[in-house]
Structures are given as structure tokens and as C-alpha cells.
ZAMARGU-4260 file (C-alpha; in steps of 0.2 Angstrom, whole numbers, plus 5000, padded with zeros to 4 digits):
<rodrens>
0) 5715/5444/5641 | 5704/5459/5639 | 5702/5464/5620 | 5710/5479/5615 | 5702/5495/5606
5) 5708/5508/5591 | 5708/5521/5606 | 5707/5539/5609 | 5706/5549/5623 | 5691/5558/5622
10) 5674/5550/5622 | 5668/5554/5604 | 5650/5553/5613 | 5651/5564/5627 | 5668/5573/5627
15) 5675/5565/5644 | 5692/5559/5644 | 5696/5540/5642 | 5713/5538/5644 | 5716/5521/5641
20) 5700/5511/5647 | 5691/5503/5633 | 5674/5509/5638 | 5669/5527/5642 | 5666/5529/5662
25) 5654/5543/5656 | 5642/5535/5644 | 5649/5519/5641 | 5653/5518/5624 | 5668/5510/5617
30) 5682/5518/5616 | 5688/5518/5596 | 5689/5528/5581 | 5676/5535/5571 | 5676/5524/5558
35) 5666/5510/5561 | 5670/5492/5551 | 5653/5484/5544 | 5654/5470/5554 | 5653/5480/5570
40) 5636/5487/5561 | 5630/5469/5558 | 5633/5465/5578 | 5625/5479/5586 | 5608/5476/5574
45) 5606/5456/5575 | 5612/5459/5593 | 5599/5471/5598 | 5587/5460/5591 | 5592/5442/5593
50) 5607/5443/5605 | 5618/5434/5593 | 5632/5433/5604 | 5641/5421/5614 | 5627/5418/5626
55) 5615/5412/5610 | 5629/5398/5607 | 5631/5395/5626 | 5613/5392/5629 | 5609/5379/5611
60) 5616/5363/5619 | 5611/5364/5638 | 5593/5367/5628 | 5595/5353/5618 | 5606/5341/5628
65) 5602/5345/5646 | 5582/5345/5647 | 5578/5359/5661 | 5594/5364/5665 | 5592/5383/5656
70) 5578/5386/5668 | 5587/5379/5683 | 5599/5389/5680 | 5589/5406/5678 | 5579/5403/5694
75) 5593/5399/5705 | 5599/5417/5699 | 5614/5412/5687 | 5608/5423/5673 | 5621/5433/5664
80) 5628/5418/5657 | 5613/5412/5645 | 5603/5421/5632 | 5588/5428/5640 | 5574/5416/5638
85) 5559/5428/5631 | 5574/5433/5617 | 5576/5416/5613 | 5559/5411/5612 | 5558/5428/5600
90) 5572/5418/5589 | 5565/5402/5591 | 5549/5408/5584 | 5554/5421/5573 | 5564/5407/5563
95) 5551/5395/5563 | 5538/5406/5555 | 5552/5410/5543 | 5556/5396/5538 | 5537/5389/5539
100) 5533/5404/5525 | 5545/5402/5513 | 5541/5383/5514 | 5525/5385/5513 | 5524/5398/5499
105) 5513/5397/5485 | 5510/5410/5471 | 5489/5412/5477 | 5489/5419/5457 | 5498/5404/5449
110) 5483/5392/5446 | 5482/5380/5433 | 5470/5380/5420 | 5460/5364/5426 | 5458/5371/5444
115) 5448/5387/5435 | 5431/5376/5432 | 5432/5380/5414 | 5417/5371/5406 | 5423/5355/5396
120) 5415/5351/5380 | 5407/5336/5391 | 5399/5346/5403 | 5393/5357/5391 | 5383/5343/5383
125) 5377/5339/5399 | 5371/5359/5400 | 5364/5359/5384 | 5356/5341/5386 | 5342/5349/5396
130) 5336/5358/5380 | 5334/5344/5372 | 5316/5347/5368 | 5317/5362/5360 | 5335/5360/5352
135) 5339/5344/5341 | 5354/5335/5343 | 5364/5340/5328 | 5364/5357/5332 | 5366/5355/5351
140) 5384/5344/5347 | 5389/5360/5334 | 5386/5371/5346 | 5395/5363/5360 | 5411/5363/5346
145) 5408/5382/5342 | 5407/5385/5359 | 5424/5374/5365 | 5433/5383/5350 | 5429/5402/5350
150) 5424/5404/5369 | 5434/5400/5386 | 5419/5398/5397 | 5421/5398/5416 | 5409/5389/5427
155) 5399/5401/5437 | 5402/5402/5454 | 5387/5400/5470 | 5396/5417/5476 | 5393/5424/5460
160) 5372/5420/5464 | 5374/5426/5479 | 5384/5443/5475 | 5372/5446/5458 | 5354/5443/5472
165) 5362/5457/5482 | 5364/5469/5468 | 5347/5462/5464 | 5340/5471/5480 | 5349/5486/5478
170) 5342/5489/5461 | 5324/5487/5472 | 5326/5498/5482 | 5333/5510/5472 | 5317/5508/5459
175) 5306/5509/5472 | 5316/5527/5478 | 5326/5535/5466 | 5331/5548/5478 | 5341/5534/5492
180) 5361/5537/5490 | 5372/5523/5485 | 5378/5521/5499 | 5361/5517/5510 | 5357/5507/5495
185) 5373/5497/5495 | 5375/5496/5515 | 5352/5491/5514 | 5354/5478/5501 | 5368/5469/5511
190) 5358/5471/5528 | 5343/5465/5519 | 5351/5448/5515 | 5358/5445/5533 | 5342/5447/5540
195) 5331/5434/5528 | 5335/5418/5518 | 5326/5421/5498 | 5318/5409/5490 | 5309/5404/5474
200) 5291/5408/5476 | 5284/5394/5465 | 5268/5400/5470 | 5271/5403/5488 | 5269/5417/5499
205) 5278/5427/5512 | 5270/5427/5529 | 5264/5444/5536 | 5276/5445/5551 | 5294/5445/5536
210) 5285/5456/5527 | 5280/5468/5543 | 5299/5466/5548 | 5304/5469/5529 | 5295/5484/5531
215) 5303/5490/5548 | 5320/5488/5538 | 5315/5501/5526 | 5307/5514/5539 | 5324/5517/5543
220) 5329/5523/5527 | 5313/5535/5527 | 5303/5526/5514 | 5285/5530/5511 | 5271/5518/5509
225) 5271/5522/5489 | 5287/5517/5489 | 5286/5500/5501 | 5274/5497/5489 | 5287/5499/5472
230) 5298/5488/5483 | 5287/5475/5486 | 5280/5472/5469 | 5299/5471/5462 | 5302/5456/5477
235) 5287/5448/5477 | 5285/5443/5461 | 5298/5431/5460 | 5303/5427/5478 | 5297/5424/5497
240) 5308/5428/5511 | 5311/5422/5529 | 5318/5426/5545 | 5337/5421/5547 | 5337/5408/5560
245) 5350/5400/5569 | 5347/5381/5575 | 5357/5375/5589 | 5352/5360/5596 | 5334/5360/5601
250) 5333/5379/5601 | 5329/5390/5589 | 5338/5408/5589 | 5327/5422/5577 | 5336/5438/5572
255) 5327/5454/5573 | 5331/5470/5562 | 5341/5475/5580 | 5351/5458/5578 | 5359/5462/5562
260) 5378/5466/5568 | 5380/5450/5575 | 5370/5443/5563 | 5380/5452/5549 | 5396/5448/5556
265) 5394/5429/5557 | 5385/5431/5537 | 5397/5442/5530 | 5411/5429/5540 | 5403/5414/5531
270) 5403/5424/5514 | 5422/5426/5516 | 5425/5408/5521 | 5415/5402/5506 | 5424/5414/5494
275) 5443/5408/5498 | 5439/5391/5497 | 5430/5392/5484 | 5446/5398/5476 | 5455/5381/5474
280) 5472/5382/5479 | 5473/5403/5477 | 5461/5402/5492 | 5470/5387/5502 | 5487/5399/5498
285) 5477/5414/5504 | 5471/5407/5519 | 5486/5397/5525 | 5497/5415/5522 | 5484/5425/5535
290) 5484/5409/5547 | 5504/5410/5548 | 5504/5429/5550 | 5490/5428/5565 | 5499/5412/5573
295) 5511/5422/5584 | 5498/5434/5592 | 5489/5419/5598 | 5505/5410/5604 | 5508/5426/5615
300) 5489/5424/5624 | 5492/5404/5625 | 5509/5401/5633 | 5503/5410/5647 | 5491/5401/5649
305) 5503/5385/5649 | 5512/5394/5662 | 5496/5395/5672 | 5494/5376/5671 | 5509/5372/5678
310) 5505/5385/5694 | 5489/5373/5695 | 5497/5357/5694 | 5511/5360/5706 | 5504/5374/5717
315) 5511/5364/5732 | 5529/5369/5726 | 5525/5387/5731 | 5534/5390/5715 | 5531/5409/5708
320) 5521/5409/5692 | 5536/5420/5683 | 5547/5404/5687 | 5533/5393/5679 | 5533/5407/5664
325) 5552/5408/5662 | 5550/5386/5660 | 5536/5389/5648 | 5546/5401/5638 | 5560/5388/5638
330) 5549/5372/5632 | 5541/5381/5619 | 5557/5386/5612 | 5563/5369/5611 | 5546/5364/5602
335) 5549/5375/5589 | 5568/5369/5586 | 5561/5352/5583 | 5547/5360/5573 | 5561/5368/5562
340) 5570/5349/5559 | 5551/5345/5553 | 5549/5357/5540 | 5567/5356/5534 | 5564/5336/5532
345) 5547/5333/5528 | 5549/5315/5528 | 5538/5306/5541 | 5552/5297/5550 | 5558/5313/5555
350) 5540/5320/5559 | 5537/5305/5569 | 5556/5306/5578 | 5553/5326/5581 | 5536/5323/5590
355) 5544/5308/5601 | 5558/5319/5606 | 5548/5335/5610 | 5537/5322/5624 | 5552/5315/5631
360) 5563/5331/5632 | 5549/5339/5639 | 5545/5324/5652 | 5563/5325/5656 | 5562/5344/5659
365) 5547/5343/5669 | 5558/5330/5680 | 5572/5339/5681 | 5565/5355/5686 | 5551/5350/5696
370) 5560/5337/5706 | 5545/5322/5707 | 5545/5305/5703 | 5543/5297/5684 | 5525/5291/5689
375) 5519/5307/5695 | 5529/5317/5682 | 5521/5306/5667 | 5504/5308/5674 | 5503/5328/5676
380) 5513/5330/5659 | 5500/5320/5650 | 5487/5329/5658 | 5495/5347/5657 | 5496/5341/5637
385) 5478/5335/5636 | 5471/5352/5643 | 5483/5361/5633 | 5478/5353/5618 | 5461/5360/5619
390) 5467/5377/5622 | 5476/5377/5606 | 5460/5368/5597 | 5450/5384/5602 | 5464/5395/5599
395) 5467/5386/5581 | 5448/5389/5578 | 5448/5408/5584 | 5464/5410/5572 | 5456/5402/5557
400) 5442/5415/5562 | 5453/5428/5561 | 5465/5423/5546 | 5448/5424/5536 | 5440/5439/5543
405) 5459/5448/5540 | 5456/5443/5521
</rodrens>
């Protein structure tokens, strides 16, 4: 029995007479007061954006009990009945990511003391142990007791080096021309460092050709010889520098001053990477909070491309690759129902069961909906996985990338 409506008999929308119809024949909105109840509110918004309706409830158990049937069903043109399948996979997800957050979350500014690398009243003996020659060993142990009572002392980090050598240069070539800005100075100092690796000079050298290409790097900022020669006697006297090269395998890559974006990019990269993890579990918090919010733009480029393994595995089906993507949509969904039991019970029973039961409801949809035999079916689903696999290890290593460039 059709549901009936607070009615009026003008369409508060458009103005064209209702009559009695629940809907307007005009617009099509429903035919009822102005007021309008809360809950009405709540349905239009989480149905605009999750269809929380009767098809959502109508489509959970032939997902979960009737492996393929969902994308039977959409193919063979029996649509209106089910929850559409990108809006589910957009629920699926969207709850997933949720709940994988607030799982997962970890004040990045909640560190405890010990995690810090404060210096213990052993390592500072240790520190101090190194000046034994020059300071006796009565007043080395009152110092470390000073110390450990008056001072909280922080080990120093290998970014803080690195940070403090860059300032280093930009102090150089600042000496060595007053009149640079500070923003060449800061931007040439940074550029400096991608392009050569520094090093002690302990009586060493630089060899002409660094020096000749150090020298190119500072004709762009204008320098004169005079002050080439201000700069060099700043570096030289404690360092030597080379060439950035890159080994891979048998073959040698060298960096020229025109190199420096890419070279920059995969430095300045490193220098993030080293920096987070450096962090203790504030860096681990930081990277694992960028790696969840870049997760769902690579899911978007891989199902596709799951999509496109099934067209190459059953090409002989003549089965359009929108079928094949409407599948995919629907598998993946299911994944991440099963990852959602995982996270809620993270007990290794129920990881363990969650994986088994992703494979066989999977190998079970594959059967239903392609209609071949368990051998066949158990052979390309293995192989469909194992490609797959390395798709989403290349995509895990482009979204690490990109969870620590983002930071």
C-alpha cells in the first residue's frame, strides 16, 4: 500500500497543482507541508551520499552469502533493485579508512621521555670517556652528576649535521658576496648540497673538475672571481667535495649542475624520509596518517587496472570491460568488509579467517560469474592474484613516496 503524505495541493516548489498525488507531476517533489521532520533531513543527506535505503540492506547478504550474484544481477539488467555498485564500494571504503584511522590513531606529539634520546648519565660517561687525557676522572663523574641534575640534554640528531652544513654554506656564500639576497643564498646553499657529497679534508684535495663545476654553480648567481675566491677559501679549508653519484648495478650515473631537479627531488625526498623516521613513533604516527589519506587515490588508479586483468584472462568471453569493472567494484567491496572484521578483532584467528574467506568468496564469485570449471577457475584466480599483487607492491611503494613527499 502506497505511503501517504501531509498533502497540499500546490507544489510548494514550482506552483502546479497536486491534487492528491504524493509527488509533483511538475518537479517531482513530494507532496507535503513545509515543515520538515529531522529525520527526513538525515535521509536525503546520508542518502545522497551513501544511498542508505532499502537497497543498501537488500544488496549486504547476496554480497556476503551469494558470492557473484550482485554482479549477475547488474549485467543481466536487473538494476533497480540493488545499491549501485560504485556507491557501494564508496561506502565500503569510506568505512574502512574510517575505521582504519580512528584505530590506528596516535597522538604524533605524545612521545615518551625515553623515545626522545635524552642522554643518560651512562652515555655521558661514555661521551666524556674520550677526554680522558685531558680531564681526570673525579671531575669527569662530577660533571656527568652536574650535568644529569641541572641540564635535560637531547642527543643530537644526523639531520641536525645535515641541516647546520647547509646553513654552513649559506653563510659561505654570503661572506664571500654580501650583496646575494636570502633567498638565492638559501635556495644555492640547498642546491649546493644536492649536487656534491662533503667530506673531511684530512689533508686531502678537491679535484679540479668539482671545483670547475662548483664554480659553474656560482656563475649563475653572478659571482665574480674575487668572490669565487672568498668562497673557496671559507670551504676549502676544512672540506673536499664530490660529484653526487648514483650507483645502479654496474653503472654509474653522474649529476651535472643541469641535473639538480631530479637530483634535488630524490635528496630532498631522502631528507624527509630520514627526518620522519628519525622521529620515533611521532614519525611512524606521521607517516602512517599521510599513507592512509593517499590510500584511496591509488585504489582508484589500481581497481581498474584489476578490471583490465580480468578482460585479459577471459578475453574469449567477449565480456565488455565495464562488466569486468562493475565485478571488480563488487570484490573489492567485499575485501574491504572482511578488512573491516580485521581491524575491529585484531586477533590473529580472525585475520587469518578474514584472509581464507576473502580467497574462497572470491574463487566462488569468479565461478559463479564467469561460468568455468574449479581447475581453470583456481588457476587464473591465482594468477589474476599474483599479478595483482605486484601492482599493489608498486603502487604501496609510489604511496609511501607520496605519503612522505606530502609531509
Amino acid at each position: 500500500m502506497p505511503k501517504k503524505f501531509l498533502k497540499n495541493d500546490i507544489c510548494h516548489n514550482c506552483k502546479t497543482h497536486i491534487g492528491d498525488n504524493n509527488y509533483c507531476p511538475n518537479c517531482g517533489q513530494i507532496n507535503s507541508h513545509k515543515q520538515i521532520h529531522l529525520a527526513q533531513i538525515l535521509k536525503d543527506l546520508l542518502g545522497d551520499y551513501f544511498t542508505f535505503d532499502s537497497k543498501f540492506f537488500r544488496s549486504i547478504w547476496p554480497l556476503v552469502g551469494k558470492p557473484g550474484h550482485l554482479t549477475t544481477e547488474y549485467v543481466s539488467g536487473r538494476r533497480n533493485t540493488y545499491i549501485l555498485p560504485l556507491r557501494l564500494y564508496i561506502f565500503t571504503t569510506f568505512l574502512f579508512f574510517l575505521i582504519l584511522s580512528l584505530s590506528s590513531k596516535v597522538d604524533p606529539f605524545q612521545i615518551e621521555e625515553q623515545q626522545k634520546h635524552n642522554v643518560t648519565a651512562d652515555s655521558l660517561r661514555q661521551f666524556l670517556g674520550s677526554y680522558k687525557q685531558d680531564i681526570p676522572e673525579d671531575i669527569r663523574e662530577k660533571l656527568v652528576l652536574d650535568l644529569g641534575i641541572n641540564y635535560k640534554l637531547e642527543k643530537k640528531e644526523k639531520r641536525d649535521f645535515t641541516s647546520s652544513f647547509v646553513d654552513s654554506i649559506k653563510e659561505y656564500l654570503e661572506y664571500a658576496n654580501p650583496q646575494i639576497n636570502d633567498t638565492l643564498s638559501s635556495y644555492y646553499s640547498t642546491k649546493i648540497y644536492s649536487v656534491f657529497k662533503f667530506f673531511k679534508r684530512n689533508g686531502r684535495v678537491s679535484k679540479p673538475a668539482d671545483k670547475k663545476l662548483m664554480e659553474k654553480l656560482l656563475d649563475e648567481v653572478n659571482y665574480s672571481q674575487e668572490s669565487k675566491d672568498l668562497f673557496f677559501s671559507r670551504i676549502d679549508t676544512g672540506y673536499i667535495y664530490r660529484k653526487t653519484v648514483w650507483k645502479s648495478q654496474n653503472v654509474n650515473i653522474t649529476f651535472s649542475g643541469e641535473d639538480t631537479a631530479s637530483v634535488g627531488f630524490l635528496r630532498e625526498l631522502e631528507k624527509k624520509a630520514e627526518y620522519m623516521f628519525s622521529q620515533g613513533s611521532k614519525g611512524i604516527a606521521i607517516f602512517w596518517s599521510e599513507l592512509i589519506r593517499q590510500i584511496p587515490k591509488i585504489m582508484f588508479l589500481v581497481l581498474p587496472l584489476f578490471a583490465l586483468l580480468l578482460k585479459l584472462f577471459y578475453i574469449r568471453q567477449k565480456i565488455f570491460y565495464f562488466n569486468h569493472l562493475i565485478f571488480a567494484l563488487h570484490v573489492h567491496s567485499l575485501l574491504f568488509m572482511y578488512l573491516i572484521i580485521a581491524i575491529l578483532i585484531p586477533n590473529g584467528w580472525v585475520i587469518a579467517g578474514s584472509i581464507l574467506a576473502i580467497w574462497v568468496h572470491t574463487f566462488l564469485a569468479f565461478k559463479n560469474v564467469y561460468r568455468q570449471g574449479k581447475i581453470l577457475t583456481f588457476f587464473k584466480l591465482n594468477s589474476i592474484l599474483l599479478i595483482y599483487s605486484f601492482v599493489n607492491i608498486f603502487a604501496f611503494i609510489l604511496l609511501s613516496m607520496l605519503a612522505v613527499w606530502s609531509v
